[in-house]
C-alpha positions in Angstrom: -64.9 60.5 -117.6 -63.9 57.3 -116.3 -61.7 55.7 -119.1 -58.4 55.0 -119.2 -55.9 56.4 -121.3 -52.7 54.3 -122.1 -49.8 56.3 -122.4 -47.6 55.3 -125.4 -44.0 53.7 -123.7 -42.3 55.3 -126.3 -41.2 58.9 -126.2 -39.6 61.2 -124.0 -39.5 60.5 -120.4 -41.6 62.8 -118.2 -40.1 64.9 -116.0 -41.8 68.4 -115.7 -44.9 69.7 -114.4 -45.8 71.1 -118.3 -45.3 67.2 -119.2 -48.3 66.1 -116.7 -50.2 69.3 -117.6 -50.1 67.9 -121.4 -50.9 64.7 -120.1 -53.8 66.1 -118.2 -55.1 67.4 -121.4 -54.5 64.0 -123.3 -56.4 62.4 -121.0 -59.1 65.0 -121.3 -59.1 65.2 -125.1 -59.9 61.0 -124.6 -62.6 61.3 -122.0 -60.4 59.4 -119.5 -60.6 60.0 -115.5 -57.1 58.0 -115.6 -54.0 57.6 -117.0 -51.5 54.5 -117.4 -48.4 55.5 -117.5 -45.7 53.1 -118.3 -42.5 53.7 -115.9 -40.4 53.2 -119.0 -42.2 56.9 -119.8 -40.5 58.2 -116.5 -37.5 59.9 -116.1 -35.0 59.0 -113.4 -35.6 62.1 -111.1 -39.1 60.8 -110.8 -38.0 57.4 -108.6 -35.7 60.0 -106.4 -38.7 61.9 -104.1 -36.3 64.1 -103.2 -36.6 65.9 -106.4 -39.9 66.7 -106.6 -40.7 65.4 -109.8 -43.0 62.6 -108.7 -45.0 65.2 -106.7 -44.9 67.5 -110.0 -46.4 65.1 -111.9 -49.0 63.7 -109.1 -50.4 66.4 -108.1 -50.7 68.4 -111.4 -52.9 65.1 -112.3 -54.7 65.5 -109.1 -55.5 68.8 -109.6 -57.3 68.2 -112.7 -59.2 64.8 -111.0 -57.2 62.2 -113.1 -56.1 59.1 -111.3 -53.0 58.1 -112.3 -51.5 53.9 -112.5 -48.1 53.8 -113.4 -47.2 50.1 -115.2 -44.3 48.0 -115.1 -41.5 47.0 -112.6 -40.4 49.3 -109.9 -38.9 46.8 -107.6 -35.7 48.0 -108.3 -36.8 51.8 -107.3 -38.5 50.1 -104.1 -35.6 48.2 -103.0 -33.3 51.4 -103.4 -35.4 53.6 -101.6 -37.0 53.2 -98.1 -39.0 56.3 -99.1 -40.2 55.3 -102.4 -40.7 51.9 -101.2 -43.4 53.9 -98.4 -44.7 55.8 -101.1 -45.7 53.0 -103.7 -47.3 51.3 -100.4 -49.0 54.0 -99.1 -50.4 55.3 -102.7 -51.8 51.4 -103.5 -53.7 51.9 -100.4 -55.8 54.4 -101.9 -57.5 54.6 -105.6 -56.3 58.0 -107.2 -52.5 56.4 -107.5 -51.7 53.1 -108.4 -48.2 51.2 -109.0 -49.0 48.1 -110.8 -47.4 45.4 -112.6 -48.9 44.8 -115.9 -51.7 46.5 -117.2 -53.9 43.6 -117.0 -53.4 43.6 -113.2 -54.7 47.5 -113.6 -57.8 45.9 -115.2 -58.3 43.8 -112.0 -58.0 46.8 -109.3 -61.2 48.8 -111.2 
């Protein structure tokens, strides 16, 4: 596996550990070792760490081996939160989780 699979940005926003687990098997069911999820796809609790649901949905991906980029414009989430702010840093130091832009600039960090 080491496609990715684009998530659609329309539908509901994810938000529960069952939501990455059927992501997990999306990505499966494509041959994908990643998955580009739009932020527009995210639900609110996910930008406030204090709720869990980013780690929900992270780790659930990581413990299935699928990297994870979510697309679009967080800055607004970054400049709201000093610790989601860390967190997007500290994840695009590493390769498994990825905040980017666009999806083109996802195409230039393979």
């Amino acid at each position: 596996m080491s496609d990715t699979f684009h998530l659609d940005p329309y539908g509901e926003p994810l938000r529960t550990e069952q939501d990455a687990a059927d992501l997990v098997g999306e990505a499966i069911s494509h041959r994908a070792g990643r998955v580009a999820i739009p932020v527009e796809r995210l639900h609110e609790d996910f930008f406030r760490l204090s709720t869990g649901v980013a780690g929900q949905i992270v780790g659930k991906l990581a413990v299935y081996r699928v990297d994870v980029a979510f697309v679009g414009d967080v800055s607004r989430h970054v400049e709201a939160s000093d610790a989601f702010r860390d967190w997007v840093r500290e994840c695009n130091r590493g390769t498994h989780i990825r905040f980017v832009t666009t999806a083109e600039e996802l195409d230039r960090t393979d």
